[in-house]
N, C-alpha and C positions, 0 to 999 in steps of 0.2 A: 411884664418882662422881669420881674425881681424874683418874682414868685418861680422861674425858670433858670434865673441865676443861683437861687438860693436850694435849687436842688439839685447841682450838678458836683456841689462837695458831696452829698450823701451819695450822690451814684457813683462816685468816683472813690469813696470811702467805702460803697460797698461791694465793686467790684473788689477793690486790693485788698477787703477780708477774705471774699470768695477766693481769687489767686492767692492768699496767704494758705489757707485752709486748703487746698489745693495742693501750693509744692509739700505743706505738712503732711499731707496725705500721703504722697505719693514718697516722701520720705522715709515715714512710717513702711510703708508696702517694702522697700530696698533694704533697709536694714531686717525685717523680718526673712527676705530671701535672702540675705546674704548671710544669717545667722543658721538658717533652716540648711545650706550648703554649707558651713562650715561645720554643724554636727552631724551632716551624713559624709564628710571628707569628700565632699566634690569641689569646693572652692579649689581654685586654681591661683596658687602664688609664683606669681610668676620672681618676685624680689624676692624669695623666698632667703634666706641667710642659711649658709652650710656650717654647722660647727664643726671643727679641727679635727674632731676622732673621726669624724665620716672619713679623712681624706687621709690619716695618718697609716703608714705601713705596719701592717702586723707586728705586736711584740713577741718576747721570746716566748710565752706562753701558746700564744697562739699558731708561732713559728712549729713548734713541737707536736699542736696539734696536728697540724697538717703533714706534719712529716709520719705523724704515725699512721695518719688515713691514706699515706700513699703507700706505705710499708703495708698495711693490711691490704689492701686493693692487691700490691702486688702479688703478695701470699696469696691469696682470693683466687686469681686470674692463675696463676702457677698450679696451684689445688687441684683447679676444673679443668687445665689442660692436661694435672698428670690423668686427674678421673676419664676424661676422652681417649687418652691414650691406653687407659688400661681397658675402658669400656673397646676399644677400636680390635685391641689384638684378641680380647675373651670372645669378642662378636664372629672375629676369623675363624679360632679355635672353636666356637659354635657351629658352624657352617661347612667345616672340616668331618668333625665328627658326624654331624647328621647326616650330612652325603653318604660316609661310608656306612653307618648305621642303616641307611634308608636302602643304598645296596644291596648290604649283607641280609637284611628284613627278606627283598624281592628275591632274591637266589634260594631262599629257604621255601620260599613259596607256601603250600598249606600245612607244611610240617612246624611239629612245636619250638618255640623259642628255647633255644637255650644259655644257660645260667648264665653263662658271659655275657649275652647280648641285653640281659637282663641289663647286669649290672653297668654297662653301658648308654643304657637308657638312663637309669640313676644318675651317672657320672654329666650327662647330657642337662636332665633338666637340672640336676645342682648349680652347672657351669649358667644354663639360663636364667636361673633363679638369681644368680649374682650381678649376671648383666642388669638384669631387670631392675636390682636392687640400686646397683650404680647407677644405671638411667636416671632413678628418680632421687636420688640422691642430691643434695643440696650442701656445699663445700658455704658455711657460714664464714662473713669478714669480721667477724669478731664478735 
């Protein structure tokens, strides 16, 4: 029976290396994922600490920024509503003239064009030429 006494320290001594080596282990594993998330920025802080400038109102620097990006915005949005409106009445004046051009064409029937209706043609696709132009035209905000 001593010889059973006398090895129940070593077993007892070699489980709590084993459990020692064990939470080391699994300690090790934790901090390598916890390392491996914080240089891909997936850790999640939740106590995270805000410093002061995150929460601070804009200075006049920055006041002035913003006032000029809404001053261009505005010029921007003013630009492309005059460009709509000039593109809207040349579009009319378009559609004016080709009617009556496309008339005056059918009444002449297989007889030749002549010189006025030419240049009416001219005056036509000029005027569409510039719709065209304004259409694709792009009013920059600075």
């Amino acid at each position: 029976m001593e010889n059973v006494h006398a090895k129940i320290p070593w077993r007892l001594l070699f489980w709590s290396v084993q459990a020692a080596l064990l939470l080391a282990l699994l300690s090790w594993f934790a901090t390598q994922l916890g390392a491996a998330q914080v240089m891909n920025g997936s850790a999640s802080h939740p106590n995270s600490i805000h410093l002061p400038e995150d929460s601070n109102p804009p200075d006049a620097n920055d006041v002035m920024l913003m006032n000029q990006n809404q001053i261009k915005k505005r010029d921007f949005d003013a630009a492309n509503a005059l460009r709509q409106k000039q593109i809207d009445e040349d579009t009319a004046k378009l559609l004016i003239l080709a009617k009556d051009f496309d008339a005056q064409i059918s009444k002449l029937g297989n007889k030749p064009l002549p010189s006025r209706l030419l240049r009416e043609a001219e005056v036509i696709e000029l005027l569409a030429h510039d719709v065209h132009t304004k259409m694709t035209l792009t009013v920059g905000g600075g």
